[in-house]
Structure formats: C-alpha cells, structure tokens
C-alpha positions in Angstrom: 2.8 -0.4 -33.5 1.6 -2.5 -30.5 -2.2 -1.5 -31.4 -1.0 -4.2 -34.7 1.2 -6.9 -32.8 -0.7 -10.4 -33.2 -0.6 -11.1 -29.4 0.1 -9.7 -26.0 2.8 -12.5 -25.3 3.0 -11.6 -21.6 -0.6 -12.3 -21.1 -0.5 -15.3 -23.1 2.6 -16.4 -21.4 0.9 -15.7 -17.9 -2.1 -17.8 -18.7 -0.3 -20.5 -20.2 1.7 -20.6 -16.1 -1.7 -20.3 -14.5 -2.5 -24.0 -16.4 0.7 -25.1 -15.1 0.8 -24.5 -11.9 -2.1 -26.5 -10.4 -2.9 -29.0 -10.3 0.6 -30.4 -9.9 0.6 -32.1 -6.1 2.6 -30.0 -4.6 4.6 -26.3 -3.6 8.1 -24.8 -4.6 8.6 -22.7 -1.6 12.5 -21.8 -2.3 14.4 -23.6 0.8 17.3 -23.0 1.0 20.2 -25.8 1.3 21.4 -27.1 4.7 25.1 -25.6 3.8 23.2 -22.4 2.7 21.4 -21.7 6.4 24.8 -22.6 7.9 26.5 -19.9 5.6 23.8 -17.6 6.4 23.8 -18.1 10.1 27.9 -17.8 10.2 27.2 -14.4 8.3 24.4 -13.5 10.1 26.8 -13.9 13.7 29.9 -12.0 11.6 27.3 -9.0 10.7 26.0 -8.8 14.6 30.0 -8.5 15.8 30.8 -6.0 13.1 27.4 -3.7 13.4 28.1 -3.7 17.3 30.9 -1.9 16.5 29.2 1.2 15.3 30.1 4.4 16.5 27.7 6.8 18.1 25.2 4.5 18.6 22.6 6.0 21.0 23.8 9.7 20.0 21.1 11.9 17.7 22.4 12.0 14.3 22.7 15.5 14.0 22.9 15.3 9.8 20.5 13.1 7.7 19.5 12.4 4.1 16.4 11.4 2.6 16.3 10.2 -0.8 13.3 10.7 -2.7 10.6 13.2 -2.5 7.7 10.8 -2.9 5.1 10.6 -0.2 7.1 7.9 1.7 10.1 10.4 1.8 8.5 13.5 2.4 6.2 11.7 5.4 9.5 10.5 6.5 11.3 14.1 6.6 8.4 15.6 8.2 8.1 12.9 11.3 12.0 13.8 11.7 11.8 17.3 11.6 8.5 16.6 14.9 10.9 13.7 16.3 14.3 15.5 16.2 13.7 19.0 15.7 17.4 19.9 16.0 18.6 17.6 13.0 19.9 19.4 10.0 17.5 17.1 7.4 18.6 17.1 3.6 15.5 15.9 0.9 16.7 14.8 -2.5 14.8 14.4 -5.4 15.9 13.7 -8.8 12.7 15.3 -10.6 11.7 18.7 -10.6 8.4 18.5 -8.5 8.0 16.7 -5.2 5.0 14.3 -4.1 6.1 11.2 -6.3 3.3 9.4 -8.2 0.7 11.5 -6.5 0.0 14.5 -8.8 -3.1 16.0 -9.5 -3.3 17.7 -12.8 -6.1 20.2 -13.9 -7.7 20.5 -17.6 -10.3 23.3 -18.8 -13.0 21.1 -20.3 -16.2 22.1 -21.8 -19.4 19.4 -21.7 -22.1 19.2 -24.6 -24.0 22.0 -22.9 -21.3 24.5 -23.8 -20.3 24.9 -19.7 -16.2 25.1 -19.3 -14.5 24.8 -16.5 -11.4 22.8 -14.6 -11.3 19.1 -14.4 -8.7 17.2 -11.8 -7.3 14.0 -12.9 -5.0 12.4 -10.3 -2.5 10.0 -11.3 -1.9 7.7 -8.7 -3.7 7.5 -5.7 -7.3 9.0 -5.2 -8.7 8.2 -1.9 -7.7 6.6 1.5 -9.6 3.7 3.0 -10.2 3.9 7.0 -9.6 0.5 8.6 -12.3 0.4 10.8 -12.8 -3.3 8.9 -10.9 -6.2 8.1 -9.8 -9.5 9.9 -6.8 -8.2 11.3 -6.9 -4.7 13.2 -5.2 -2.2 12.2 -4.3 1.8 12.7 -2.3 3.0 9.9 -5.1 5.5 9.2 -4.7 7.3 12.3 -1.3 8.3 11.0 -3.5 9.6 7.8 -5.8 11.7 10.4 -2.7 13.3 12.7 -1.6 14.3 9.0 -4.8 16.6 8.4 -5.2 17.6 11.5 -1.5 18.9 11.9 -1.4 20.1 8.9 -4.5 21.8 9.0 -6.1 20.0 5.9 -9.5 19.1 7.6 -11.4 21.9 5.9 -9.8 20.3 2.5 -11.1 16.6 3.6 -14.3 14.9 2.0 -15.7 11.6 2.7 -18.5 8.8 1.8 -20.2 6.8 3.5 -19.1 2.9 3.6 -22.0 2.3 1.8 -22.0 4.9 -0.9 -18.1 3.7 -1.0 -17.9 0.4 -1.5 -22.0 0.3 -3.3 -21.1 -1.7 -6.4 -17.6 -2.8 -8.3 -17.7 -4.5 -10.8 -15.4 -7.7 -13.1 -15.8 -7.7 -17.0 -16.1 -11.5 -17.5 -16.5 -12.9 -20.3 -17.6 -9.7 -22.3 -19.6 -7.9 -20.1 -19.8 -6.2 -16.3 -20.9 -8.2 -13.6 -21.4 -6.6 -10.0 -19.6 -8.0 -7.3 -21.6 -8.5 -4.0 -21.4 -7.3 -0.6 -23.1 -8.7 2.8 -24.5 -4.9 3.8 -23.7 -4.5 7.6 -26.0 -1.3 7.8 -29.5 -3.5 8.9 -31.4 -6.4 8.0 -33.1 -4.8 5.6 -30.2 -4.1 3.4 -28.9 -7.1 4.2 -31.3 -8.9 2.4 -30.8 -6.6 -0.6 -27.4 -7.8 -0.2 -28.4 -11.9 -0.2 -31.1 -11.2 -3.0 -28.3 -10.0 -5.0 -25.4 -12.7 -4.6 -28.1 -14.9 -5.6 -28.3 -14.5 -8.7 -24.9 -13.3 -9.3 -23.7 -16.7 -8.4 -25.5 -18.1 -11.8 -23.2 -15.3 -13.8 -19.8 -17.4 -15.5 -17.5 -15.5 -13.2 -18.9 -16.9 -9.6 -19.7 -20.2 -10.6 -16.7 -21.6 -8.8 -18.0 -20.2 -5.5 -20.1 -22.4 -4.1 -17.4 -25.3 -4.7 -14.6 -23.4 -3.7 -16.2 -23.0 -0.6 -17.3 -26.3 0.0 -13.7 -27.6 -0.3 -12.1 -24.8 1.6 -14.0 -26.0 4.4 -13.5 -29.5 3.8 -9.3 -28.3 3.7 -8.2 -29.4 7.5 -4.4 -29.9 8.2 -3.1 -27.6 5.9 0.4 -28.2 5.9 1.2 -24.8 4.1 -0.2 -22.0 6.1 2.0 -22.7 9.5 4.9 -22.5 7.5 3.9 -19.7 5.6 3.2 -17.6 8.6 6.4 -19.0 10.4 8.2 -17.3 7.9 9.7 -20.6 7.3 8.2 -20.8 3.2 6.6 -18.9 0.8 4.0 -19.3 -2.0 2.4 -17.1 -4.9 -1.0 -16.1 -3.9 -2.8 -18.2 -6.9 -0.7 -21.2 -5.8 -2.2 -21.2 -2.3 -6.0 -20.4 -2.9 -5.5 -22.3 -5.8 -4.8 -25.4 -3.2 -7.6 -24.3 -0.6 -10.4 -24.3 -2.8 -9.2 -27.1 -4.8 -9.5 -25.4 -8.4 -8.1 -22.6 -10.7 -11.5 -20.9 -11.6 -11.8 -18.4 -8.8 -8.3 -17.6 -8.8 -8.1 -17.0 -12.1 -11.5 -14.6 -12.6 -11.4 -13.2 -9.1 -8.4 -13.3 -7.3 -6.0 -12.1 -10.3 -8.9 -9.2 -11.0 -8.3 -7.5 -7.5 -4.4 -8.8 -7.0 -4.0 -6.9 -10.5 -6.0 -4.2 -9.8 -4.1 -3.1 -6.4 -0.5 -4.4 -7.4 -0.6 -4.6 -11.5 1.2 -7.8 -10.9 0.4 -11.4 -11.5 -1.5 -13.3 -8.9 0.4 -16.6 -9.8 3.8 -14.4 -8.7 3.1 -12.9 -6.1 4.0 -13.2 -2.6 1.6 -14.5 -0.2 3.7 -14.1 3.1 4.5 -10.7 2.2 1.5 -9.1 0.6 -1.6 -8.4 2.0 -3.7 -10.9 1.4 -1.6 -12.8 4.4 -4.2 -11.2 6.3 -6.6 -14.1 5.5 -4.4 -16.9 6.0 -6.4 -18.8 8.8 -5.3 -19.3 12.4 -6.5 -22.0 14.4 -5.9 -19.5 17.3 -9.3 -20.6 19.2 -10.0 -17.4 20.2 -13.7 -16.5 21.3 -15.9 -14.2 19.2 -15.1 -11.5 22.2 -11.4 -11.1 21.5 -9.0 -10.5 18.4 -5.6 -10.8 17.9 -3.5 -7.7 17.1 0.1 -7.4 16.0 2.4 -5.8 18.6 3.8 -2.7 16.8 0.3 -2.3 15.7 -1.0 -2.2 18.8 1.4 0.5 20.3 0.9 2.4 17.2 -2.6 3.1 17.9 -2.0 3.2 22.0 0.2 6.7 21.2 -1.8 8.3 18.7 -5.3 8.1 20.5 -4.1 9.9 23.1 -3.4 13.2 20.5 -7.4 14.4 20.9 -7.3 16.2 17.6 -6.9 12.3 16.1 -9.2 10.6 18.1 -11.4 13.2 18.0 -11.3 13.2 13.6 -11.1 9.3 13.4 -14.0 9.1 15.5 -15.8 12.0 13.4 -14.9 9.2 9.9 -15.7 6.2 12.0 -18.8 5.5 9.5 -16.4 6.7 6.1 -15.8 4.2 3.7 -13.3 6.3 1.6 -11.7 9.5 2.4 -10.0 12.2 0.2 -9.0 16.0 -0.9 -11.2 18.2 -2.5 -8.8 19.7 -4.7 -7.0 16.0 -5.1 -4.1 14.1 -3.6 -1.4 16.4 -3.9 -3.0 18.7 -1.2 -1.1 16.2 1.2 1.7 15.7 -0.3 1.8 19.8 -1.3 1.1 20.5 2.5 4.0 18.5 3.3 6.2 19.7 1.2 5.3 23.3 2.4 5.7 22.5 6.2 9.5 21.2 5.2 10.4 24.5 2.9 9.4 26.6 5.9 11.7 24.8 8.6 15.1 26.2 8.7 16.7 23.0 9.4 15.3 21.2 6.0 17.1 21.6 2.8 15.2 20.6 -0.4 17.9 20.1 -3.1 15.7 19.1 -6.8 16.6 18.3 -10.0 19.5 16.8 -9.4 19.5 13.0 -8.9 21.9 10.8 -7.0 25.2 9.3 -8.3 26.3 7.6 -5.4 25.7 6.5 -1.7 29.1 5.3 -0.2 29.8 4.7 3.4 33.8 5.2 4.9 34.5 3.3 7.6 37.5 5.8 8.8 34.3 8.6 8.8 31.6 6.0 10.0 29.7 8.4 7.9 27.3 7.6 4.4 28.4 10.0 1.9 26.4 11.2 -1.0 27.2 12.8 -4.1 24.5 13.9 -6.8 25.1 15.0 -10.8 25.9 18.1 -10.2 27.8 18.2 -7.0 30.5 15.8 -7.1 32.2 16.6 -3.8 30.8 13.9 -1.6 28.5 15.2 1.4 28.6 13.2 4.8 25.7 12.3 6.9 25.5 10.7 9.7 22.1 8.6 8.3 21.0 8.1 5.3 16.9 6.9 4.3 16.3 5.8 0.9 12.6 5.6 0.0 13.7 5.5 -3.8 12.8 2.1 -5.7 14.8 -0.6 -4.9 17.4 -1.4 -8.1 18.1 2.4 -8.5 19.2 2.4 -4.8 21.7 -0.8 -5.4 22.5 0.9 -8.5 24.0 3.7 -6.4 25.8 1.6 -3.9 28.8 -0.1 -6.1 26.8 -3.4 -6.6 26.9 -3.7 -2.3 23.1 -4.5 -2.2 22.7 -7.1 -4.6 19.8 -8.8 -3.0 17.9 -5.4 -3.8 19.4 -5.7 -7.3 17.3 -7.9 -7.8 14.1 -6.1 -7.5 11.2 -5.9 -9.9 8.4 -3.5 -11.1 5.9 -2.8 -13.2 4.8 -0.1 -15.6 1.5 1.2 -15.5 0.2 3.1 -18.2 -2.3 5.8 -17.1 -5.1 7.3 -19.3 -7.5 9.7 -18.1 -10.7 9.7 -20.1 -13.6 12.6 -19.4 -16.9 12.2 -21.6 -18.3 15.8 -22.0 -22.4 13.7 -21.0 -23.2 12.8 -17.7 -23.3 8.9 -16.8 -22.1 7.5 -20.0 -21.5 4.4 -18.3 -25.0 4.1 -16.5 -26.7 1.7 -15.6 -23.0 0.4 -14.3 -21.9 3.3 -11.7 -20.4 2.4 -8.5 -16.6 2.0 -8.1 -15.4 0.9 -11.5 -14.2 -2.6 -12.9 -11.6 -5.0 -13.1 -10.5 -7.7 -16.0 -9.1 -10.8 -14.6 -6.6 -12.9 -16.0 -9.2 -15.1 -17.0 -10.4 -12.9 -20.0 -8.6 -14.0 -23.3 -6.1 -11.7 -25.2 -8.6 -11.7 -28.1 -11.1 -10.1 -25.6 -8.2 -7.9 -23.9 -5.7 -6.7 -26.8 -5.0 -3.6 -24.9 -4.1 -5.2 -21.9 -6.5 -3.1 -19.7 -6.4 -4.0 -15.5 -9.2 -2.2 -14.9 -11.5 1.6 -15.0 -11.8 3.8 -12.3 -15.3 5.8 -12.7 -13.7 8.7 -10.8 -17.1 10.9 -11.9 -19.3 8.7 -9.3 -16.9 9.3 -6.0 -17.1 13.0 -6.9 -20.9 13.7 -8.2 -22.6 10.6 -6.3 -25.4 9.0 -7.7 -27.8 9.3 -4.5 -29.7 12.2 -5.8 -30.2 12.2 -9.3 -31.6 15.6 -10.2 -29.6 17.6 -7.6 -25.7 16.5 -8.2 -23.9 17.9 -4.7 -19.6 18.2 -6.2 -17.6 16.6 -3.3 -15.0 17.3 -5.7 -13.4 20.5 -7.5 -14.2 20.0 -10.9 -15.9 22.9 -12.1 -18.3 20.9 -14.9 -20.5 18.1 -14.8 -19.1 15.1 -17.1 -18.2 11.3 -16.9 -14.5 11.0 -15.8 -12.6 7.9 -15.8 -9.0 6.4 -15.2 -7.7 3.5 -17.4 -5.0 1.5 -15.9 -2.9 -0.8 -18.4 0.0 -3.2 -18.9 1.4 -4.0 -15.2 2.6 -7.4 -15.6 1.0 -8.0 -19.0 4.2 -6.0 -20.1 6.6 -7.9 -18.5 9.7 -9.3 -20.4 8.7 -6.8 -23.4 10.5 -4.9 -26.1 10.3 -1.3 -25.4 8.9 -1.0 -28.6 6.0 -3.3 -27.8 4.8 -0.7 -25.3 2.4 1.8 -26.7 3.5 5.8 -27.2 1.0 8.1 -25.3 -1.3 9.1 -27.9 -1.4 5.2 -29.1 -2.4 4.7 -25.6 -5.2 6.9 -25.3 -6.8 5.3 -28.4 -6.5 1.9 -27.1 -8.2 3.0 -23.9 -11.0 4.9 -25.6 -11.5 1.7 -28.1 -11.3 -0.7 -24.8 -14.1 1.1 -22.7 -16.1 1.5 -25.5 -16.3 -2.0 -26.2 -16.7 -3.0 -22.6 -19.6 0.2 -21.8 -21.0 -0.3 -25.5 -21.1 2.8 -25.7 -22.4 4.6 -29.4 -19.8 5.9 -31.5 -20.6 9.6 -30.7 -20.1 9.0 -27.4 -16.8 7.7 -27.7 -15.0 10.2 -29.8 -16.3 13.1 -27.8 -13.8 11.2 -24.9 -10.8 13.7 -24.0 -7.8 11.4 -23.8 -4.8 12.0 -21.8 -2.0 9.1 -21.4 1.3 8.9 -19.3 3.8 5.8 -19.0 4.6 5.6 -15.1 8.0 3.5 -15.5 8.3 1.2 -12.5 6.5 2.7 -10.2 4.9 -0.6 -8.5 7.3 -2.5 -7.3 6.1 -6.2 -6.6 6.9 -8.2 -3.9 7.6 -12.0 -5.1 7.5 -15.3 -3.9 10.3 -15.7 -1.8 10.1 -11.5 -1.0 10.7 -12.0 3.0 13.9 -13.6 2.1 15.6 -11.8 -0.5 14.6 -8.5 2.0 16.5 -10.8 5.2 19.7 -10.9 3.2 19.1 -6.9 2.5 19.0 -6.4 5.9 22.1 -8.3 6.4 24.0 -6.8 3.6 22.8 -2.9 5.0 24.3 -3.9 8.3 27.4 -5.3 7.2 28.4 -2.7 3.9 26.7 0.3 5.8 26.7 -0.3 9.4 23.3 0.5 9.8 23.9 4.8 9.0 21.7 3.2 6.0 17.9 2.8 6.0 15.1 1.6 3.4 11.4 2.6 3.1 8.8 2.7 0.8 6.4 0.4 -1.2 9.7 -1.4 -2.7 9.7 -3.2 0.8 6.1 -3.4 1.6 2.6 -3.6 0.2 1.6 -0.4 -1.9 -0.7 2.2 -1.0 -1.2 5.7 0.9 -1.4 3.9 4.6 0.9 1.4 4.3 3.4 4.4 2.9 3.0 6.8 5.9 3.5 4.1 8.3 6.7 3.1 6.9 7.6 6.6 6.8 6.6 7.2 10.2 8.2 4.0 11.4 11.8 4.5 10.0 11.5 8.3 11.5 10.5 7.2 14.9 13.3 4.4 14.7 16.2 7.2 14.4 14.5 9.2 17.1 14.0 6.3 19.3 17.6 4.6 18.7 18.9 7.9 19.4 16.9 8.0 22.8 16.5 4.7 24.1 20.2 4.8 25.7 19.8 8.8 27.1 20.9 9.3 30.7 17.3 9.8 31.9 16.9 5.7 33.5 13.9 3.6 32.7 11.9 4.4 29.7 8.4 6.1 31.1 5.5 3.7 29.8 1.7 4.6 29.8 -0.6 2.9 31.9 -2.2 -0.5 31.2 -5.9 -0.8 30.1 -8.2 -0.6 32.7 -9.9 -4.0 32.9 -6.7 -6.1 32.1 -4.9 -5.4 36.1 -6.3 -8.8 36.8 -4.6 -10.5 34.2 -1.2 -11.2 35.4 1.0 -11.8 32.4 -1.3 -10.4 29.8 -1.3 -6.9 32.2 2.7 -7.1 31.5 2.1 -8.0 27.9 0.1 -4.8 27.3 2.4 -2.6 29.0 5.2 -4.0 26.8 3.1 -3.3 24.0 2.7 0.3 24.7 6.0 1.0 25.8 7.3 -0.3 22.3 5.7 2.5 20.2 9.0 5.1 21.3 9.4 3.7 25.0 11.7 0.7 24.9 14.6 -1.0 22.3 12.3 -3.6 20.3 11.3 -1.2 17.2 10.3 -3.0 14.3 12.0 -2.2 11.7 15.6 -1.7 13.0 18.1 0.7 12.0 18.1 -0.9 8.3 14.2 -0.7 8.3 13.7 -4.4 7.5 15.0 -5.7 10.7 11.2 -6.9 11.0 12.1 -9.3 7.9 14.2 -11.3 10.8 11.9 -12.3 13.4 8.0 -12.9 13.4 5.4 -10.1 15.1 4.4 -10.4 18.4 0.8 -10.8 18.8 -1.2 -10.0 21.5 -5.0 -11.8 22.5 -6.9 -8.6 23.2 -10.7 -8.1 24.2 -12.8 -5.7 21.1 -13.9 -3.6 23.8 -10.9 -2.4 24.9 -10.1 -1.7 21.2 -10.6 2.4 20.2 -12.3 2.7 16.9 -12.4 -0.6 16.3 -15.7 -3.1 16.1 -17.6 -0.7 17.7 -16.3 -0.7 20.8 -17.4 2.3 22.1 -13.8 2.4 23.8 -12.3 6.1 24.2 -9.6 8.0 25.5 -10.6 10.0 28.9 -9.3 13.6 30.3 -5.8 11.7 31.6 -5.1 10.8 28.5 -6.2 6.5 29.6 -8.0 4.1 27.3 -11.3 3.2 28.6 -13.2 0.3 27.5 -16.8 0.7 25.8 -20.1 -0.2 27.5 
C-alpha cells in the first residue's frame, strides 16, 4: 500500500533538483542550434505558402466541432452559437455528464446536534477572483460577468468582500501554520494591523529569507535574463529565476513552490516562467510614471467591447469591492446553465458518451473529419476546436501533432472532508494552507499541497453567534478540501498511488496532525476521495516553444480547419478558460467576417482625452478595432498563433481605465468611455 512505502521518491527526487539547481552560475534556457532556426524558418516560410492555399478562407464555416464538454468547450460553443448563430455546432464529450472538472456533488450529513441536511462539495474550482488588482491589468472577468448576466445567474451569484476574501492564508512550515501577511488597502488603520502583523511573522522559520531576498533583489541591476525571457527569445523554471533574483533557495523553496503548487500542482523548479503567470512580475524598466500603466493589446480591446454591454459594466461595477465571487448552489450552476442554453438551440447537437477515435483532415475535402467509438463513418466539418487535453488530442491525429505529444499533467487526488462541529480548525480560519516543498517527506508522507477550509467562505467568521449561509449547505459543520500528489506523483508506479478509500485516510491522518486536532474529532470526519487523472496540464520550461512548433504543425497537417483551447495551452483556472473559449470563438467569427463585402471594418471611437496625442490616438483606435474589427486576432486560426509574435502593449493613463485603479472611468449613454474625475 502507498500508506506503507518507505518514501515518496518524487518528492525526494524534487528536493534533491531544488539543491541542484542553484547555485550553479548560470541558466539552461533550451536554444536551439543555428541549423535548427534555419530549418525552422525554411518550414515556417513552406507552412505560410501551403496554409495560404486554404479554401474558403473568409467564408462562415457553416459546420463545426467542438471537442470536449469542459468549461473551455462548452464557453466555446456558446460564444459560437451568439457569434454565428447560423452554424450547425456539434459538442462531443467522451463522459456521460458535461461541465469537465467542475462538478458539485451533494451529501445528506448530520452534525453532533442530530441536524441533517445537504452538504455541496465541489471538485474543482470554487470561486472566481475579480481582477480589479494585480500589476498587469486585466479583464477576463468581465467575460465571467456577461456570463451571469446573459445567462440570468445573478440571483444565483454571492460574493465577499476583498477583505473577508483574502483575510488570512496560511503555509504549514516546519510543523505548524503560519499566516501569511497582507498590506490592507482598506485605511490606515488596517494598514497598521497589517505592518504589526508581518512583523512578527518575519521572525517565524518560513520568512526568514525575506528581508535578504529583498535586499538582493534590489541590489539585482542588469539582469541579463528577464529581456530575453520576455522577448520570447529563452525560458527558465520559475525557482531558477527568483532563485537568481534574490540570490538564495530559501524563499523559493518555502514560498514560491507553496503557491506555484497550490494553483498548478506542479513543481516550481519546472515550471515555465515565460508562460505561466507569475510572468506578470517579471520587471520592466518601462519608466512609466505612477499615472500610467501598461496594458496588453488584446487585453485592452477585450475590455473596450464588453463595457459597452451595460448589464456588464453595470454588475462588474456592482463587485468592484469583491474579493472572490461564486454560486450558491456551487460551480456547476455555470457550467449547467451553459449546457442548458446549448440543448435548447436547434443548431447545437450534444452527442455524449461516446469519445473520439480520430480527427483526420482530407485535403481533396479541405474538410477535418471526425469519427467517434460508436460511429465509425467519418463526419466532415468545416472547423474543428479541441479543448481536450493535449496528448489525447495528438493521440487522435495519426502521431501529426507530435510537439503536443509531448504534453504533461498531473493527477490530483481530491478528498473532501466535513467535521460534523463547527470550527474544528479555529483559531486558524481564513482561506486554508499550503505545504511547500520545503517540508520533508517525513513531515509530508501523504504528499498533501494544501487544505481548502471551504466552511469559512460559506459560514464567514465575521459574526460569531449569528452564522449568515452564503452557501447551500443545509447544516452547520467544518468542510474542507484536501488536494494531494500533483507532481509529488510524477514518474510513479500506478500502484504507488493510493485507492480512494486509502486516500481518505491519509487525508484525515494529514489534517489531523497539521490542526492537532483530538482523536474524536478526527474520526467523526466524513471522507470522500476521487483520483482526477491528468487534469492539470503543466506548462514547462521551454512551453512557448514546443506550443510554436504546434502551431506550425496545425497549419501545415490541418490547414488551419483545426483549433486548440484550453488550460493545456495556457495558465489554469475559470478566467483564463473563458477567455480562451471566447477568444478561439470570436477568431472563427471574425476570420469569417473580416474579408465580407461590407469595406472598412467600423471601429469605436477613441478615448476622449487621448485626440491630442497623435500616434497614441491611432494606437488606441487600433486597439479597439482588434477585439472583432480588423485581421490581427491573437490567437490565429490554430489558436496559438499568439505563441509566434510578442503582445502589443499600449502606455495608457489609470484614469481612462474602466474598473480599474479606481478610476472612476465609465461608459456614458453613446456607449463612449469617459475618463474618471
């Protein structure tokens, strides 16, 4: 049994890397060979005179397919059905149930005061985050909002405050829970709370390396890594690079790995830094003053469409102070909702339960057909999305996508725990807690990532002797979710991996030890496990790439009828999923479109403010017309077209920002973006 096995050799073998890798003097970023860049560039030139060749191109594709019925495919599905409400749209789905990961499951419980009712356990993802923070704006989450307000799933949508959200998380290092600060924004006041706190916190084993990793972060000048790395030109694992900037392994190892872990289950001293979000905080010597940001293109058009759809603004700007956002009865009312508004349009056919067996395209046809398990007469489309993971996709294509063959995952087993007594794990409620790679196997045998105390987003803490439910769990308990394995399972016998019931015991055993909670306590725990196979893809070192020759192999074997999405291509999560469903959906529309009889594409107006700016006024405009108004979309007709140039950013004044740094900005009666006082 794996409960018996001497040691997890994955995490020992990870550790053993992180001692490797630094400090060695210098980075492996994967060049290739001068003959190799000439190769590519002579296939690269071969691929564009080929795809040109396409037929139909700029004609609606009257027939597409959409593999998988996760929440990137159905969000893909439903933007085509808005986009190109005459397409005939076919959804497979190898399961039996559609929404993916995302599946909210009900239990009748009953706590120690004899009270039963339903409790919701969700699987995969809980909650959405709003972006109204972060170094580099963005708007994915007013694709979330145009979601419940179109599908009429505001009444459904709850919501905390940034401050109840984000109020304490913690890391288990070396044997216990330590709180993580945060620098309140809310008032001084709290923002001395805040200082009082990180303090002390910086005495506790797991910040020690702070204050030096700081100090030689900003000693760091001439970084010969970062321009590269943002170039596109290079890549590096995330541990390798901080690793480099602060001058030491400490942080990385009990911080960095905690929350890389925690979002990705992957290792921090793999994973890609140029592709994966924490690219975000790579720092720019942009010299921009303190009044203006810099914004992405595509992400800048995104948000210049959707403010303009009231019923979004006018939501977004009713979460603006919202630090997490979800459903009532869980996160499969959005993908159930979904799924409802494509059964109900005549031109959608949902086939289920029977999976894929192959995805050819015929060049006499210039068509992609399918065939499935049960219906071996191939079916032509005129477009094809896969939003299915990666390898199963190359799987299906006769080896002709060997760069996504090459794809990894990770396995995540998930146990739901729910304690019939209220706050089992106070005084330590807030978000939950993560376990580094720092903490030894001996101290780790499950190989636990991290808890989820789902019980405080639902029954906050706020007022302790009047609980208000923000959920729809019909009795009062302590629930939690136990995420293990992830990359500590890499490389693995199967047999290594425990069974579910062996599971549930682990994670019972594990929080007990890490709560101390009394042995009553824990065996009164319902326990509830299920192995999600590969359902995290992870994106590498050297991810951008591998994803570059993808695109080129798509375009040359498929001729671009042929398109990817999904988390297999892009960072995880719930935003970062409808975008790239929205994005691929809007690509086919707009491809279709963008060579129509009707002349020059029609473009909003410019900012008001920015007429005097020449250049930048121009720049702006281009901006805006790029979300559906012009040919430079993003992702291409392969959906990683964006793999093979850099984003265009634009210089931008906050004010002129909507629901960003409290602007103020807002959308008036014409439908213009006006800037805030």
């Amino acid at each position: 049994m794996y409960a018996t096995r001497p040691r997890c050799l994955a995490h020992a073998a990870g550790r053993a890397g992180a001692k490797r890798r630094f400090p060695r003097g210098s980075f492996s970023f994967g060049r290739s060979s001068p003959d190799a860049d000439a190769g590519n560039a002579s296939a690269s030139a071969a691929t564009r005179r080929r795809y040109a060749t396409a037929a139909n191109k700029g004609q609606p594709p009257r027939s597409i397919a959409v593999l998988g019925g996760g929440l990137t495919g159905l969000t893909t599905a439903w933007h085509l059905t808005r986009a190109l409400p005459h397409a005939r749209i076919t959804l497979y789905e190898a399961s039996d149930r559609l929404g993916g990961w995302i599946d909210t499951s009900t239990v009748n419980l009953r706590n120690r005061y004899g009270q039963e009712g339903p409790v919701h356990f969700e699987r995969a993802a809980r909650m959405v985050r709003p972006q109204t923070g972060g170094r580099v704006p963005r708007w994915d989450d007013l694709l979330f909002f145009d979601m419940v307000a179109h599908l009429n799933l505001t009444d459904q949508l709850m919501h905390a405050s940034a401050e109840d959200s984000g109020t304490t998380a913690y890391i288990y290092y070396p044997n216990r829970l330590v709180p993580i600060p945060r620098i309140s924004r809310a008032g001084p006041l709290r923002t001395l709370d805040s200082i009082l706190d990180l303090v002390p916190a910086l005495f506790q084993p797991v910040f020690r390396d702070v204050i030096p990793s700081a100090l030689h972060n900003a000693r760091t000048t001439g970084d010969p890594y970062t321009a590269d790395i943002l170039e596109g030109r290079s890549d590096v694992s995330v541990g390798d690079y901080f690793a480099y900037r602060f001058g030491r392994t400490g942080l990385v190892d009990k911080v960095f790995s905690a929350v890389t872990h925690g979002m990705t289950g992957g290792d921090v001293w793999k994973q890609s830094l140029a592709s994966g979000s924490w690219a975000d905080y790579l720092p720019r010597n942009d010299g921009e003053p303190v009044t203006r940001v810099r914004v992405r293109r595509a992400d800048y058009a995104l948000m210049n469409q959707l403010v303009r759809d009231k019923a979004v603004f006018d939501l977004a700007t009713e979460h603006l102070d919202s630090g997490s956002l979800w459903f009532r009865n869980g996160m499969s009312t959005l993908t159930n909702a979904l799924a409802d508004a494509l059964r109900k349009n005549p031109n959608v056919t949902i086939k289920m339960g029977d999976p894929v067996t192959s995805v050819r395209y015929l060049d006499n046809f210039d068509r992609v057909f399918i065939t499935t398990k049960q219906n071996k007469k191939p079916v032509p489309y005129e477009k094809v999305v896969s939003t299915i993971y990666a390898k199963h996709l190359a799987a299906l294509t006769d080896d002709h996508l060997p760069s996504l063959a090459s794809s990894t995952a990770v396995s995540i087993m998930i146990v739901h725990l729910w304690y019939p007594d209220l706050r089992v794990h106070s005084p330590n409620t807030g978000f939950g807690y993560l376990l580094p790679q720092a903490v030894p196997h001996e101290a780790n045998p499950e190989c636990v990532l991290g808890v989820i105390f789902d019980s405080d987003r639902e029954f906050p803490t706020t007022k302790l002797f009047s609980l208000t439910n923000l959920g729809a769990d019909g009795v009062e308990g302590t629930k939690m979710t136990v995420l293990m394995g992830g990359h500590y399972w890499d490389g693995l016998p199967e047999s290594f991996i425990p069974d579910p019931a062996a599971a549930a015991d682990m994670a019972r055993a594990a929080v007990q030890r890490h709560l101390r909670l009394s042995d009553r306590v824990a065996r009164s725990a319902y326990a509830a496990a299920q192995l999600c196979r590969d359902c995290i893809p992870q994106l590498l070192v050297g991810h951008a790439a591998r994803m570059r020759a993808a695109h080129a192999e798509l375009q040359w074997t498929f001729r671009g009828r042929l398109a990817v999405a999904g988390q297999s291509y892009q960072p995880s999560g719930v935003l970062t999923m409808l975008r790239a469903g929205r994005d691929i959906a809007m690509q086919i529309a707009h491809s279709s479109s963008s060579s129509s009889s009707s002349g020059t594409a029609q473009r909003p107006p410019p900012l008001r403010g920015e007429e005097e700016e020449g250049e930048e006024e121009a720049a702006y405009a281009d901006a805006a017309a790029a979300d559906g108004y012009d040919d430079d979309w993003p992702v291409g007709d392969t959906g990683l077209e964006r793999f093979t140039r850099q984003p265009t950013w634009l210089s931008v004044e906050k004010r002129l920002l909507p629901l960003r740094f409290k602007s103020g900005a807002y959308v008036d009666e014409d439908g213009n973006i006006q800037p805030g006082d």
